[in-house]
TORFIFI-601896 format. One record per atom (N, C-alpha, C): residue number from 1; residue in three letters; x, y, z. Coordinates in steps of 0.1 Angstrom, whole numbers, plus 2048, in hexadecimal, padded with zeros to 3 digits. Each point is the difference from the previous one (the first is absolute). Example, Ala and Ser with C-alpha at 12.3 -4.5 7.8 and 13.67 -1.06 7.14 Angstrom:
! residues 2
<pt k="1" r="ala" x="884" y="7C7" z="84E"/>
<pt k="1" r="ala" x="7F7" y="80C" z="800"/>
<pt k="1" r="ala" x="809" y="80C" z="800"/>
<pt k="2" r="ser" x="7FC" y="80B" z="7F9"/>
<pt k="2" r="ser" x="809" y="80B" z="800"/>
<pt k="2" r="ser" x="7F8" y="80B" z="808"/>
***
This chain:
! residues 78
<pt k="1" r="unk" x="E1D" y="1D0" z="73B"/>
<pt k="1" r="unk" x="7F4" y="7FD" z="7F9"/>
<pt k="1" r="unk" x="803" y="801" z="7F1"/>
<pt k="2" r="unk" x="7FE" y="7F2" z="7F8"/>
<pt k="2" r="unk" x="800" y="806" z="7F3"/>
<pt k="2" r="unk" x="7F9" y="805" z="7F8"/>
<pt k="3" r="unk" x="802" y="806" z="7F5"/>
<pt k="3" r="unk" x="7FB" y="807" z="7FB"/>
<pt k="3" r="unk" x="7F4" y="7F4" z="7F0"/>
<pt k="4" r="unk" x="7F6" y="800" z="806"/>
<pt k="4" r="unk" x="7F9" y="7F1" z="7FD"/>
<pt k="4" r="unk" x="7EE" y="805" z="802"/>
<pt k="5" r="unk" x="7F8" y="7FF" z="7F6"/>
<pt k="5" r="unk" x="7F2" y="802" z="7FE"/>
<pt k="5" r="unk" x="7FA" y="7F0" z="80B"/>
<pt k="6" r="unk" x="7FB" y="800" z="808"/>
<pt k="6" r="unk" x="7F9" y="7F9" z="80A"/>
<pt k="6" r="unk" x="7F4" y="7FD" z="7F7"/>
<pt k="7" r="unk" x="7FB" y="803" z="7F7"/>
<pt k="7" r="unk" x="7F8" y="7FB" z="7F7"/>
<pt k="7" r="unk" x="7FF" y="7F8" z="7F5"/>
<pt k="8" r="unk" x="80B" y="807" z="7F8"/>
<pt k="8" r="unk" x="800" y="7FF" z="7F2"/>
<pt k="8" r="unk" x="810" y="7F8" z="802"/>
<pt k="9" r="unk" x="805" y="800" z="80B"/>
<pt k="9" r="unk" x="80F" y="7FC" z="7FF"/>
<pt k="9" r="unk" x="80D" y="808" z="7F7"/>
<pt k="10" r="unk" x="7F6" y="80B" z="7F9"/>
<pt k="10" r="unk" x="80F" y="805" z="7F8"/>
<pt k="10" r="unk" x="80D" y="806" z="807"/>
<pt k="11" r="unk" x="808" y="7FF" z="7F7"/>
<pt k="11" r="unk" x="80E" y="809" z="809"/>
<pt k="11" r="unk" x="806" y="802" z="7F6"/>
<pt k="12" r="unk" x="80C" y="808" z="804"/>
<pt k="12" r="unk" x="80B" y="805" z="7F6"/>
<pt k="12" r="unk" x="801" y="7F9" z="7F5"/>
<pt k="13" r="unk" x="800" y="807" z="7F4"/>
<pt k="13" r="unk" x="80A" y="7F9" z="7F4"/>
<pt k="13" r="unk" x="80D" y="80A" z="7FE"/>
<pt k="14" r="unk" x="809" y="7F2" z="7FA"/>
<pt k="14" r="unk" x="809" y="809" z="7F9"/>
<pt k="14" r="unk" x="802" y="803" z="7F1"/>
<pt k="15" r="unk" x="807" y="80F" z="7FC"/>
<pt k="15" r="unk" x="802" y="802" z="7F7"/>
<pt k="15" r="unk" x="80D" y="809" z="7F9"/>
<pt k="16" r="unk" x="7FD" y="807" z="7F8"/>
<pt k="16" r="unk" x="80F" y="804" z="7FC"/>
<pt k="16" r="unk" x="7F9" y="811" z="7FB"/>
<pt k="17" r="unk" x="808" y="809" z="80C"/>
<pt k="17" r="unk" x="7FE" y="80E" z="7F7"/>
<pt k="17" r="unk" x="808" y="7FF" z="7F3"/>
<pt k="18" r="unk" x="7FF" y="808" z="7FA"/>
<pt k="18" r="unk" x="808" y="804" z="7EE"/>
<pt k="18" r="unk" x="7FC" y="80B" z="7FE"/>
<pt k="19" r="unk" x="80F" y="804" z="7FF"/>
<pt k="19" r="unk" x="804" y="80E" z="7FF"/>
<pt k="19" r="unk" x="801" y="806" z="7EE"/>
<pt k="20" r="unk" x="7FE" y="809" z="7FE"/>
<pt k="20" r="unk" x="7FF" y="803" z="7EF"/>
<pt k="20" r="unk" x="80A" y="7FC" z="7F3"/>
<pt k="21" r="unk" x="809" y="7FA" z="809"/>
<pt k="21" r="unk" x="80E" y="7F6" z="7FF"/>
<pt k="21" r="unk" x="7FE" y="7F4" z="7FB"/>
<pt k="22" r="unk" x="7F3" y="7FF" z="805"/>
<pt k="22" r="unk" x="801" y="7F1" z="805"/>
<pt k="22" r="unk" x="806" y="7F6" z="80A"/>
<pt k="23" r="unk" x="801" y="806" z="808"/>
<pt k="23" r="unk" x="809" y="7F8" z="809"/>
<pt k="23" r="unk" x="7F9" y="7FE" z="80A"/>
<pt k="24" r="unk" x="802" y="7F4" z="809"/>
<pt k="24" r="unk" x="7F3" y="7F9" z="802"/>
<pt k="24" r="unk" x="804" y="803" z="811"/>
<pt k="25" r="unk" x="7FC" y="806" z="80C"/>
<pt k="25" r="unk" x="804" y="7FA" z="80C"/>
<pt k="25" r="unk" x="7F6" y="7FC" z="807"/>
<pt k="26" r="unk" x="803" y="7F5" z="80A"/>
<pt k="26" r="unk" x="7F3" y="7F9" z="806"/>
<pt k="26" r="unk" x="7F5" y="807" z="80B"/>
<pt k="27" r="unk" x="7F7" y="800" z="802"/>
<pt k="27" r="unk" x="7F6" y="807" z="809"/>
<pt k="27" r="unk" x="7F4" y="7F2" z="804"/>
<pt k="28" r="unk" x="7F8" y="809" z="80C"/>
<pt k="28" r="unk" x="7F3" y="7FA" z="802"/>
<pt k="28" r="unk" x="7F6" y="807" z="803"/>
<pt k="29" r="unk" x="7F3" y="7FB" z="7F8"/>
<pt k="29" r="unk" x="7F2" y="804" z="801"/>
<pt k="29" r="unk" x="7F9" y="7FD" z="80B"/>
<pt k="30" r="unk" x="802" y="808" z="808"/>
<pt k="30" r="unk" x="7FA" y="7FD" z="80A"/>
<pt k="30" r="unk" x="7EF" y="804" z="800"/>
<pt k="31" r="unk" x="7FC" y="7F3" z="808"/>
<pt k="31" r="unk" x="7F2" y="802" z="804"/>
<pt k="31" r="unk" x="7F7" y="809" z="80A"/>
<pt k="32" r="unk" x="7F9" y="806" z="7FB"/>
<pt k="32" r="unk" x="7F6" y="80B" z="804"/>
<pt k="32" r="unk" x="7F8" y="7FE" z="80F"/>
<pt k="33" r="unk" x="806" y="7FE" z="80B"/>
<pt k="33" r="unk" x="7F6" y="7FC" z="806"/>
<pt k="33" r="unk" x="7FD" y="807" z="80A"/>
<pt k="34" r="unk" x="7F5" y="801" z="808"/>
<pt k="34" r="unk" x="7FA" y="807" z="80A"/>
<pt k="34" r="unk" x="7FA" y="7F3" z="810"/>
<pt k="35" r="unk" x="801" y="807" z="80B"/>
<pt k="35" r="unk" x="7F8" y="7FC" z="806"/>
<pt k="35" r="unk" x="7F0" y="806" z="803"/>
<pt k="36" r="unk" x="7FB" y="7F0" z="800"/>
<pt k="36" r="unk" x="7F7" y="808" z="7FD"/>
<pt k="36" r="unk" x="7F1" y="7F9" z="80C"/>
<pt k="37" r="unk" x="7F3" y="804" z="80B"/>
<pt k="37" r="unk" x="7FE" y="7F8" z="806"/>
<pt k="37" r="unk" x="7ED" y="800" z="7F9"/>
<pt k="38" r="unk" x="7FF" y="7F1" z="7FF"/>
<pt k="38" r="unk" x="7F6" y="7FE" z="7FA"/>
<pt k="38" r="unk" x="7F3" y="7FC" z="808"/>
<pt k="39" r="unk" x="7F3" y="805" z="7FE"/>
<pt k="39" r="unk" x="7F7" y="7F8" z="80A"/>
<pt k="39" r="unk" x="7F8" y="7F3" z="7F9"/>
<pt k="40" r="unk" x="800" y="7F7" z="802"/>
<pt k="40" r="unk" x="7F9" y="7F0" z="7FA"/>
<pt k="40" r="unk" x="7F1" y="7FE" z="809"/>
<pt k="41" r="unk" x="7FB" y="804" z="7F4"/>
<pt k="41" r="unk" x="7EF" y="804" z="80C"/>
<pt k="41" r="unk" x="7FB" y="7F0" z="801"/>
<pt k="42" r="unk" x="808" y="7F1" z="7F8"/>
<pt k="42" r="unk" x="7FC" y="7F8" z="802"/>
<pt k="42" r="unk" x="7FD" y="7F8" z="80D"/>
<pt k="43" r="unk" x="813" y="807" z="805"/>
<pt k="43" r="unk" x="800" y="7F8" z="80D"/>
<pt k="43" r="unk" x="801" y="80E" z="80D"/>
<pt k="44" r="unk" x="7FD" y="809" z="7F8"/>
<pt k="44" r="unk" x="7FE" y="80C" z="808"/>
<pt k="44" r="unk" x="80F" y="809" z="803"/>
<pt k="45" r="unk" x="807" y="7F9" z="800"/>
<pt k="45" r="unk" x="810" y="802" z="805"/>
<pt k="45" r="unk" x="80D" y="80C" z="7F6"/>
<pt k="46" r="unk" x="804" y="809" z="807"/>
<pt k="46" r="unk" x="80A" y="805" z="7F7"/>
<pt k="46" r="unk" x="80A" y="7FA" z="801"/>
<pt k="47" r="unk" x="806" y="800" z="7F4"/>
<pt k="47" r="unk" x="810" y="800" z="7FE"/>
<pt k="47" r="unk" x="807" y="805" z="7F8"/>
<pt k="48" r="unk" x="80A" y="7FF" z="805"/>
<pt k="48" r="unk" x="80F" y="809" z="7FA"/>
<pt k="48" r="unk" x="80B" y="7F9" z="7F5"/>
<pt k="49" r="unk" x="800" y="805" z="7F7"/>
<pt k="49" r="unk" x="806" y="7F8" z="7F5"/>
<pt k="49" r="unk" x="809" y="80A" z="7F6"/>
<pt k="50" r="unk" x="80C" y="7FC" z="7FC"/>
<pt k="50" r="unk" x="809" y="808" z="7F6"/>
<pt k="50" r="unk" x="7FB" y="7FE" z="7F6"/>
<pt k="51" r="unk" x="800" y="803" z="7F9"/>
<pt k="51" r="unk" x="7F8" y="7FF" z="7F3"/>
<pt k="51" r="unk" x="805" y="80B" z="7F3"/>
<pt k="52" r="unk" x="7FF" y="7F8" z="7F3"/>
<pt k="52" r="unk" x="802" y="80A" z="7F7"/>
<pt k="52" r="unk" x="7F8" y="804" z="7FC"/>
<pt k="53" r="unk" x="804" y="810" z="7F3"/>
<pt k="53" r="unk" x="7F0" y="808" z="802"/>
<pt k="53" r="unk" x="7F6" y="7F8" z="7F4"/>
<pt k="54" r="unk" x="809" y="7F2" z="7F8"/>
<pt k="54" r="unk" x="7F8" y="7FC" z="7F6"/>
<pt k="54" r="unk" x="7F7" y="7F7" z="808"/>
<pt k="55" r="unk" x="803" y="801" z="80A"/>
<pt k="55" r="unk" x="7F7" y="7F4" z="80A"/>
<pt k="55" r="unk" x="7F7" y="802" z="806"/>
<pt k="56" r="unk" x="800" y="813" z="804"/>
<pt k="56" r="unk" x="7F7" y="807" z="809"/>
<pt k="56" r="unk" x="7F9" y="802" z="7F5"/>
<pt k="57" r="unk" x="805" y="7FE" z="7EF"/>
<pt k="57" r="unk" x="7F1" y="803" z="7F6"/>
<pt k="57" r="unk" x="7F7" y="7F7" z="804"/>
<pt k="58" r="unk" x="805" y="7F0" z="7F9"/>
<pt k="58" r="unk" x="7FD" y="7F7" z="802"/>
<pt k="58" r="unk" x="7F2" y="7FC" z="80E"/>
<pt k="59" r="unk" x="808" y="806" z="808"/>
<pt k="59" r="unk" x="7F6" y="7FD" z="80F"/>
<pt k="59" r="unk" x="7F6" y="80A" z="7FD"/>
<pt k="60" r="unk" x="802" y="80D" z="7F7"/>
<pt k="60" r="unk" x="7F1" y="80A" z="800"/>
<pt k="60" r="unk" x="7F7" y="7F4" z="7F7"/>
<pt k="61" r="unk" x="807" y="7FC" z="7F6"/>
<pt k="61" r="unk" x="7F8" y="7FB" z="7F3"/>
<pt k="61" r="unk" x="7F9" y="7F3" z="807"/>
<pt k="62" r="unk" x="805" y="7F3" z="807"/>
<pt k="62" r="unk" x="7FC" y="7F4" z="805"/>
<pt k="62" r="unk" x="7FF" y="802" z="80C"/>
<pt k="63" r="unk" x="804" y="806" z="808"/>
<pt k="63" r="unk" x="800" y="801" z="811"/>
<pt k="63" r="unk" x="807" y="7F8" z="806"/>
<pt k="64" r="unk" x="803" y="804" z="80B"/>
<pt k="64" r="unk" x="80A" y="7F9" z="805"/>
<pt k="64" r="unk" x="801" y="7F3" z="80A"/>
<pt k="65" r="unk" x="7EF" y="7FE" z="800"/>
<pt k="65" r="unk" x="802" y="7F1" z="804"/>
<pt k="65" r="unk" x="802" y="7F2" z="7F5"/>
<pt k="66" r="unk" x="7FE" y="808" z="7F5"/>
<pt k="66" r="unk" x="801" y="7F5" z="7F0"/>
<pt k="66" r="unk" x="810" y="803" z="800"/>
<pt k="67" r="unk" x="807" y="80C" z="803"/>
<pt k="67" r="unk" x="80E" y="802" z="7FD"/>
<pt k="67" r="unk" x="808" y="7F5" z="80B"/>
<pt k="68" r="unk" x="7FB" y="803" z="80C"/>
<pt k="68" r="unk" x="809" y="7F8" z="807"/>
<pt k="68" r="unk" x="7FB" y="7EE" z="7FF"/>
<pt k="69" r="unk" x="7F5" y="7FD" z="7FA"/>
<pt k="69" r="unk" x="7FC" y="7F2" z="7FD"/>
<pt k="69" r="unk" x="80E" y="7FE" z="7F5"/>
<pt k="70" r="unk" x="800" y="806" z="7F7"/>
<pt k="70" r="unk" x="808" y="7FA" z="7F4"/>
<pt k="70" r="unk" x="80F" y="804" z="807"/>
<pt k="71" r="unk" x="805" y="80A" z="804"/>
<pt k="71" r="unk" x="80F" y="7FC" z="806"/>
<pt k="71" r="unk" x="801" y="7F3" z="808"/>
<pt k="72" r="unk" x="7F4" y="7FB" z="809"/>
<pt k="72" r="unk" x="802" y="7F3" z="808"/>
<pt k="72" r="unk" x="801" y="7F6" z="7F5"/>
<pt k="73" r="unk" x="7FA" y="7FD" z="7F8"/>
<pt k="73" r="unk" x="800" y="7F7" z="7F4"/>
<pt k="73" r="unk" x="80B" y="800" z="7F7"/>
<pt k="74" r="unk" x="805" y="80D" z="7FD"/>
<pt k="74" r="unk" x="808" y="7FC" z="7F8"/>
<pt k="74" r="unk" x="813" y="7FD" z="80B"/>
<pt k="75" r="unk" x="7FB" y="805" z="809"/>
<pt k="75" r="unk" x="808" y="7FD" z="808"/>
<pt k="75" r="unk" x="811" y="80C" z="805"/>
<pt k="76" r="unk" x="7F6" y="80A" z="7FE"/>
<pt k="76" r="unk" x="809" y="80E" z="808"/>
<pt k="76" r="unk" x="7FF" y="800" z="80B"/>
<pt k="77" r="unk" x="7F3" y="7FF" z="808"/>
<pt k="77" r="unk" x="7FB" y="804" z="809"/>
<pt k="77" r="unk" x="7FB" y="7F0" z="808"/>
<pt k="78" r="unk" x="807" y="803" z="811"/>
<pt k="78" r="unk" x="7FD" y="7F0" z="806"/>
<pt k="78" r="unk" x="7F5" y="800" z="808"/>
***
């Protein structure tokens, strides 16, 4: 399973630790994610979703049936 926001679509970036040298060696930022299971009082139904924790804000702030509308639209989520 990769390591991939089911919402927001984010994933790893890369970057470069730097040491007091300056010398640069390569790394990755990986994404914060949780599983996590949601209830959708629209259609009544839980589900289970990986999710990052900027996304479990996001779903307190808009909820998660507006969250998972705009992943279908922007096209994370099928």
């Amino acid at each position: 399973m990769s390591r991939i926001c089911q919402l927001t679509g984010k994933k790893a970036m890369k970057g470069n630790n730097v040491s007091f040298s300056n010398a640069k060696t390569p790394r990755q930022f990986k994404v914060n994610l949780k599983t996590k299971k949601f209830f959708i009082p629209e259609t009544g139904e839980w589900v289970t979703l990986r999710v990052s924790t900027s996304a479990i804000k996001n779903i307190n702030k808009k909820g998660i049936y507006a969250c998972l509308k705009d992943a279908v639209e922007n096209g994370i989520l099928a």
